[in-house]
C-alpha positions in Angstrom: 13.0 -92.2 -108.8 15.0 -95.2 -109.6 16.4 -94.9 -105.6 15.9 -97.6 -102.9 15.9 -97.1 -99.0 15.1 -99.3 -96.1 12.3 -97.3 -94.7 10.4 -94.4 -96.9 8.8 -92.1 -94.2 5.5 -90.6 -95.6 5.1 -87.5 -93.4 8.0 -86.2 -91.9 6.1 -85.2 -88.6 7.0 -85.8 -85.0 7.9 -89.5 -84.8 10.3 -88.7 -88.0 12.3 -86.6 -85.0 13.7 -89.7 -83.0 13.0 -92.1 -86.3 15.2 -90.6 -88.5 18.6 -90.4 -85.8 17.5 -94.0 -84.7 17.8 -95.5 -88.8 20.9 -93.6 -89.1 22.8 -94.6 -85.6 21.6 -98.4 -87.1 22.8 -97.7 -90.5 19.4 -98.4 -91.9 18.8 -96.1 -95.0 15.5 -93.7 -95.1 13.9 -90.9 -96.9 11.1 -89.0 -95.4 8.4 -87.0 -97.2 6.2 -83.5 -96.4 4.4 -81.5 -97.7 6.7 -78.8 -99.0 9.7 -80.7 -99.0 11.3 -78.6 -96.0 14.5 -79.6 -94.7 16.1 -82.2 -97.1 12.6 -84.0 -97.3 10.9 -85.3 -100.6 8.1 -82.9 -101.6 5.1 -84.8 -101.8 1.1 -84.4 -101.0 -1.2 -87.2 -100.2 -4.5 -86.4 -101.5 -7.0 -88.9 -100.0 -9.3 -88.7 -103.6 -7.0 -88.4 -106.6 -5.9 -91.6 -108.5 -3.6 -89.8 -110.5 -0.3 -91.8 -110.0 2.4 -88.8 -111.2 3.1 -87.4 -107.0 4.0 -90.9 -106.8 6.5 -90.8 -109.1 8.9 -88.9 -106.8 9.4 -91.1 -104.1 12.3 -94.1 -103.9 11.5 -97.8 -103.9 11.5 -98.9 -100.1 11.2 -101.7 -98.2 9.0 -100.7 -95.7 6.6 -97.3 -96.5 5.2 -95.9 -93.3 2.5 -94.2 -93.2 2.1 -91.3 -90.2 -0.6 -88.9 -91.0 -4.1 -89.7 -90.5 -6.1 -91.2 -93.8 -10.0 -91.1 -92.8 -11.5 -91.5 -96.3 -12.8 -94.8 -97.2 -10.7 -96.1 -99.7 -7.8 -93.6 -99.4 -5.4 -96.5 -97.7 -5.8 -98.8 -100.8 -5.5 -96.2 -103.2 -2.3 -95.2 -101.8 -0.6 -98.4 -101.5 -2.1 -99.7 -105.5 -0.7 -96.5 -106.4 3.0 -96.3 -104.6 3.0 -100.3 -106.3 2.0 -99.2 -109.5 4.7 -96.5 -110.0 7.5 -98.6 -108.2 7.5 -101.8 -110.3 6.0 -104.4 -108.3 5.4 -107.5 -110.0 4.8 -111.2 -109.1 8.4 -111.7 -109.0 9.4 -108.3 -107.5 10.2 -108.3 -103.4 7.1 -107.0 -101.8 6.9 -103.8 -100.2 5.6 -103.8 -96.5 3.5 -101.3 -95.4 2.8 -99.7 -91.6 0.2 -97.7 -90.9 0.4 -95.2 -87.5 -2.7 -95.3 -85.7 -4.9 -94.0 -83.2 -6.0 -95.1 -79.8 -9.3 -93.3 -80.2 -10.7 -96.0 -82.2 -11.2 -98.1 -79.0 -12.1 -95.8 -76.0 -13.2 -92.5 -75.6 -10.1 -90.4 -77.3 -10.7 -87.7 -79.8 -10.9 -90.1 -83.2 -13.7 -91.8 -81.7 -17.1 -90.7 -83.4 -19.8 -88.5 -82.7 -22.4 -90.7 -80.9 -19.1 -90.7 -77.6 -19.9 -94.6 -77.8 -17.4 -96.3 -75.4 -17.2 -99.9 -75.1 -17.3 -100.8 -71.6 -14.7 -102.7 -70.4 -11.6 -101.3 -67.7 -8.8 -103.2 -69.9 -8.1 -102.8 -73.6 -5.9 -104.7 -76.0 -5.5 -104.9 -79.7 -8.0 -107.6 -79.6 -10.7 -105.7 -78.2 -13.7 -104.7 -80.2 -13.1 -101.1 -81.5 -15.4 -98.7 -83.2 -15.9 -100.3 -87.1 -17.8 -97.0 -87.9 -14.7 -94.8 -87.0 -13.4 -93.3 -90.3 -10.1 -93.8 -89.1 -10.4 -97.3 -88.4 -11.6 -98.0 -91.8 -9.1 -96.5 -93.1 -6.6 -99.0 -91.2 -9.1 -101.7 -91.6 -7.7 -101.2 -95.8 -4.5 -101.9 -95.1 -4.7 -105.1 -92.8 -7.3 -106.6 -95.9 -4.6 -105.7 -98.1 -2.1 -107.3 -96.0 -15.1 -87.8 -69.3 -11.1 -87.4 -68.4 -9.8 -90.6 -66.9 -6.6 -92.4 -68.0 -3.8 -91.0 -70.4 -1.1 -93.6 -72.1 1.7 -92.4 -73.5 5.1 -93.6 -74.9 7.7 -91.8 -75.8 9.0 -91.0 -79.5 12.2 -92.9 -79.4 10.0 -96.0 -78.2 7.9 -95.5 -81.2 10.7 -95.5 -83.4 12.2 -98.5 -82.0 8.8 -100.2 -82.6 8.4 -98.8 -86.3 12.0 -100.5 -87.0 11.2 -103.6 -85.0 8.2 -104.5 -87.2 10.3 -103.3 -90.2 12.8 -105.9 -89.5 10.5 -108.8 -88.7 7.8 -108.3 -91.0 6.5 -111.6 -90.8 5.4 -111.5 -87.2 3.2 -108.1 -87.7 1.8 -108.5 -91.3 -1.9 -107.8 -91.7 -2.0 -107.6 -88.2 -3.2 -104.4 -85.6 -1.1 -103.5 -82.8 -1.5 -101.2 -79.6 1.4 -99.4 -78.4 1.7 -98.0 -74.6 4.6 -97.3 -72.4 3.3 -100.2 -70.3 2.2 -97.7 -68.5 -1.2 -96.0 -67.0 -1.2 -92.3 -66.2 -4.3 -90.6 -64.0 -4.9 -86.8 -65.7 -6.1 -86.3 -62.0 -2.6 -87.2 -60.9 -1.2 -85.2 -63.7 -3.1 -82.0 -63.0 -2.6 -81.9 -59.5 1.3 -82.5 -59.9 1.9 -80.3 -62.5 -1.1 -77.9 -62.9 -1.0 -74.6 -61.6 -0.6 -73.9 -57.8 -3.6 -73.3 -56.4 -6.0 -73.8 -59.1 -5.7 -77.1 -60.5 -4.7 -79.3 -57.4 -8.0 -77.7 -55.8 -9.9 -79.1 -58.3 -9.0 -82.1 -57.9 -8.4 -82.2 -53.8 -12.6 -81.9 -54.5 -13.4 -85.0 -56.8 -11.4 -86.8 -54.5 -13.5 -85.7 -51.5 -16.6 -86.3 -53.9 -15.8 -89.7 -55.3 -14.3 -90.9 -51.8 -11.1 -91.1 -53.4 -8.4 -91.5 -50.6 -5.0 -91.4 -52.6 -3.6 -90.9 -55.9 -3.3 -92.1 -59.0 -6.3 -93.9 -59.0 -6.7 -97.5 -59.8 -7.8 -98.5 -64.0 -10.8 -100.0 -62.4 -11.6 -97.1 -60.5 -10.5 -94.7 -64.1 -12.3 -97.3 -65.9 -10.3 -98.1 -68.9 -6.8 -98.7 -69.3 -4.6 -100.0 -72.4 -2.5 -102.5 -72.2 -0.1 -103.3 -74.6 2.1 -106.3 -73.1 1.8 -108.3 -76.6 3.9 -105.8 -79.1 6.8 -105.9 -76.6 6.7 -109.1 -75.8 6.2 -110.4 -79.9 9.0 -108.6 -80.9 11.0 -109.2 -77.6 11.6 -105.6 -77.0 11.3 -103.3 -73.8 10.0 -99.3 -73.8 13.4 -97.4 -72.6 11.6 -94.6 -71.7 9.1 -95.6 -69.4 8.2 -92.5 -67.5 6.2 -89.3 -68.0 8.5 -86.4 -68.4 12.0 -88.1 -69.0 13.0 -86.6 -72.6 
């Protein structure tokens, strides 16, 4: 495909919902992939094994590739970024094509891509400098790229604050290459806070009227240090001197 776009989308998934408006209120060109090529997408299948470069073929050269869906076999991160290169041209004189990968808290605490073994590193505050799980097959997938270039707290952040990160680091390149970041609202949400807001009447809020009584807990949300972990993500905002717009639970 003899195309070029700013940002090629590999995985048109739930970010691609407030990514794709966002590029095209900022005039920024894109082109997003799935699996069956539903609703104007490009058809294409990642498979984490093959090094057969024809699916390859069918994408447009981009300037920034990002990549949403999880890649958890060793090697599959490398082999798709030598592949895209190989098929789009890109020689010592060619403009380099950057690459982002979407991630996963779960590497560092407790979340569900953490391994087997439940290991948690035991410290209240994480950042993206904090040691994270090397064994994770998810982190070693995102460990490629950068060489190539029980219930306590929640962190979220909203969609249209992930694709105003995605374009940020698409448009300064060279403050995020080969580098790891950790993306929050700035925010730390208590599921005990959650559940006894939102969960049913009765049932939920019971639950947790008891653990406070049992863990002496006078008021809610609880503090991180009484959680015990938190994430904390001041250094993406502040590198690329932005601000989450979206910065509570629940505001669509």
């Amino acid at each position: 495909m003899e195309s070029t776009v700013d940002l090629l989308i590999l995985g048109a998934g739930w970010t691609s919902t407030f990514l794709i408006p966002l590029c095209q209120s900022r005039g920024i060109s894109s082109s997003a992939t799935s699996r069956t090529g539903r609703d104007d997408t490009i058809a294409f299948e990642f498979d984490p094994h093959s090094l057969d470069p024809r699916p390859y073929q069918v994408l447009p050269n981009a300037k920034t590739v990002l990549i949403t869906f999880p890649i958890k076999v060793q090697g599959a991160s490398e082999r798709l970024v030598k592949l895209y290169q190989q098929t789009h041209g890109e020689g010592p004189e060619s403009p380099k094509t950057a690459f982002i990968q979407l991630g996963s808290t779960g590497i560092w605490d407790r979340g569900p891509t953490l391994d087997s073994s439940g290991h948690v590193f035991g410290h209240v505050w994480t950042d993206r400098h904090s040691k994270f799980d090397e064994a994770n097959d998810r982190a070693k997938a995102e460990m490629e790229l950068l060489t190539l270039a029980p219930k306590g707290s929640i962190h979220m952040i909203h969609g249209l604050d992930v694709s105003r990160a995605v374009l940020a680091v698409h448009e300064h390149f060279n403050r995020a290459t080969g580098e790891r970041w950790l993306l929050t609202d700035l925010r730390v949400y208590d599921w005990w806070d959650l559940a006894s807001a939102w969960g049913e009447e009765g049932k939920q809020p019971r639950w947790v009227r008891e653990m406070m009584e049992e863990g002496d807990i006078k008021a809610l949300p609880r503090s991180p240090e009484t959680i015990g972990r938190a994430m904390e993500s001041r250094e993406f905002w502040t590198t690329f001197e932005l601000e989450p717009v979206k910065g509570r639970l629940g505001e669509e």
